[in-house]
C-alpha positions, 0 to 999 in steps of 0.5 A: 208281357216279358218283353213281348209286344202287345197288338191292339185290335182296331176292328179292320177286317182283312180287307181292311174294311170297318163297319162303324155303327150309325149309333156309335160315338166316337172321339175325334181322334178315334175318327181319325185313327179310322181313316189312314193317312192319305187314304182318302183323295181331296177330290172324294171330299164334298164340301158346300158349294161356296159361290159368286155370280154376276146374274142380276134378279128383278120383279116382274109384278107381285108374283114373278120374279125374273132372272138375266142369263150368268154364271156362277163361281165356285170357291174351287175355281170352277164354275156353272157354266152360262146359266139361262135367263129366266123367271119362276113363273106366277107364285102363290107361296114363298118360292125357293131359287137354287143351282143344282149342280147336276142340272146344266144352264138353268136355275130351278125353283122349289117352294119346299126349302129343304129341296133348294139345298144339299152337296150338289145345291146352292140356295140363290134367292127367295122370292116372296109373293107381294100385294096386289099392284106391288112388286114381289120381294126378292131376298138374294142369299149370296153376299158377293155378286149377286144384283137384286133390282133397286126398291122401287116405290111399287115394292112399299107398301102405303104407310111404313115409311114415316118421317122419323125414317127419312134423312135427305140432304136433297130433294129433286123433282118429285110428286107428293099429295101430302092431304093437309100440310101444317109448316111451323115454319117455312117453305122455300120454293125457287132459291126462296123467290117463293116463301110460305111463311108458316110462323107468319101465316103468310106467303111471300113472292120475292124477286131477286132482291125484295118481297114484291108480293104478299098474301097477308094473314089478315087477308090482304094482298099487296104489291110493292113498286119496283125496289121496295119491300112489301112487308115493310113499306106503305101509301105510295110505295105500294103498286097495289094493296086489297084491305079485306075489313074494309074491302077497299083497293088502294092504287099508288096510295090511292084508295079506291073504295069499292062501290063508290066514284072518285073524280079528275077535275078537266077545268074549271072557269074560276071567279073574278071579283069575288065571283064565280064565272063561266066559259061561254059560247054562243056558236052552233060548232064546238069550241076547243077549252085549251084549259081543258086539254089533259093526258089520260090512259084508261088502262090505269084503272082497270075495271072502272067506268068513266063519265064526262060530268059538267057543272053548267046551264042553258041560259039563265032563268027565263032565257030562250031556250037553247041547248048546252053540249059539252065532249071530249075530243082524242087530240092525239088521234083527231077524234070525238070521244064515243059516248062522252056527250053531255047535255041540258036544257036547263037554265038556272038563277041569273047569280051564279053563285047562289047555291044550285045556280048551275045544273050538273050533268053527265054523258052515259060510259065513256069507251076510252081507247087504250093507252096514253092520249091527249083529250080536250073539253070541247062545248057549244050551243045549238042556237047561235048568239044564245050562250053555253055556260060551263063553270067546270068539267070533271072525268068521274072514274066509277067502280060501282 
């Protein structure tokens, strides 16, 4: 004491060297009183490796991940150098890609994570092996630069995504097998040219303006003419309309019943003093009934069977006997009409207005050609000065 200095022994040997004990504990000052100021050059001080890079990772199957060539850069400004393109091979466990620092132009892989890290190791991406027919996953570990291929459906497995999970604001083009599809609602197809109408149990086919189709949900179809609303209109607004409980067609307003015949009346002789009379003709060559001239097109019935009935006679009861023949002649192509010939040999009452006075007759199916003609009623008798009576002629339009 008495003035002297007093030195404290920091255990340095005179090479200025200490050795501090791996089980001794020392404060942070205490470390930095071991080491002098400037002692130690910042270039002897590693630190981990801190990276960016532009190598982009994709899956090659379940168990390959794949690599292109890059580089990596350091934090210090440095860099790996060009690092080759490559893959980790067929993996059967969770595989480890990392840089060595003391391996130039290559990634190298590992499956034990301690080996993928240390001062000379960087850790790139972990790649996990997926299932059969899926892609592996790849998880990258470096946040900046580091490009991992999209999620591709072949990386997801069936079932974890759920409509709870999924918010789009579009969907385009797509395939979907949705298995049985329940719409509380509605679904618009084609800027809304086509509608299932789930609150309705119904689909609707629109043009750009109005509903022109509709697939009821008691079963029946509709078509409305141009410019009318299928949902709303009825009778001859529309074009076509199936009633499933009586399985019946409507045309235009007219209804077709399936099964049964409907007719157009050709002409008709008419009565004069309270009786009825008949058009006669007693010459073997046909005579044209300009009353019976009509325009028809057959392809505005499809599907139907026509046939040429006449109400007439062969004479009266007890007149020689003769032959009434009656057709339909195609004015527009100057042509008989094939199979529209009906004929008899009947005679009836000499009163034709007793009930049953007339025969009524038929020709077998008529073959009509397609579109718009004009037809005539034409008759005649197969004995001249003997008479053909006709007192009408219909077309009979049969869907049976």
């Amino acid at each position: 004491m008495n003035g002297e200095k007093t030195w404290q022994d920091l255990g340095f040997s005179p090479f200025m060297t200490r050795t501090i004990p791996s089980s001794e504990k020392i404060s942070s000052i205490e470390a930095r009183n071991l080491i002098p100021i400037g002692g130690i050059s910042p270039s002897r001080l590693v630190s981990p490796l801190n990276a960016s890079t532009d190598i982009v990772f994709s899956s090659t199957d379940n168990d390959t991940a794949a690599w292109t060539s890059g580089t990596l850069y350091f934090a210090d400004k440095t860099d790996s150098g060009t690092i080759d393109a490559g893959n980790t091979g067929n993996i059967t466990v969770t595989t480890y890609v990392y840089y060595d620092k003391e391996v130039l132009g290559a990634l190298q892989t590992t499956t034990t994570v301690s080996d993928a890290s240390g001062a000379s190791r960087l850790l790139i991406a972990i790649v996990e092996k997926g299932a059969t027919g899926k892609d592996c996953k790849i998880t990258p570990t470096i946040a900046a630069g580091l490009i991992v291929s999209g999620i591709t459906a072949d990386q997801i497995a069936a079932g974890t995504i759920t409509a709870n999970e999924i918010t789009v604001s579009q969907l385009d083009a797509f395939a979907v097998n949705t298995g049985t599809l329940t719409v509380d609602e509605s679904i618009s197809v084609g800027s809304a040219r086509i509608k299932f109408d789930g609150a309705n149990n119904r689909i609707l086919v629109s043009d750009a303006t109005y509903g022109r189709l509709l697939f009821d949900n008691d079963g029946s179809f509709k078509i409305s003419n141009d410019g009318k609303e299928v949902t709303t209109v009825t009778g001859t607004d529309l074009a076509f309309y199936f009633n499933p409980s009586t399985n019946s067609i409507k045309k235009g307003g007219f209804e077709l019943v399936n099964g049964k015949e409907f007719f157009l009346t050709i002409t008709h002789a008419g009565s004069s003093g309270g009786n009825n009379v008949m058009f006669g003709n007693d010459s073997e060559s046909y005579q044209n009934l300009s009353d019976g001239e009509f325009l028809f097109n057959p392809d505005d019935y499809p599907g139907a069977t026509f046939y040429l009935e006449i109400v007439g006679r062969a004479g009266a009861s007890g007149d020689p006997l003769r032959t009434t023949t009656c057709n339909l002649y195609n004015v527009t192509d100057a042509g008989a009409v094939a199979s529209s010939t009906a004929s008899t040999t009947q005679t009836s009452a000499a009163d034709g207005d007793a009930p049953g006075a007339n025969v009524r007759f038929r020709s077998s199916a008529i073959t009509f050609v397609s579109g718009d003609k004009e037809y005539i009623l034409q008759f005649k008798t197969d004995t001249a000065g003997r008479y053909a009576d006709v007192a009408s002629a219909k077309l009979i339009i049969s869907y049976e």
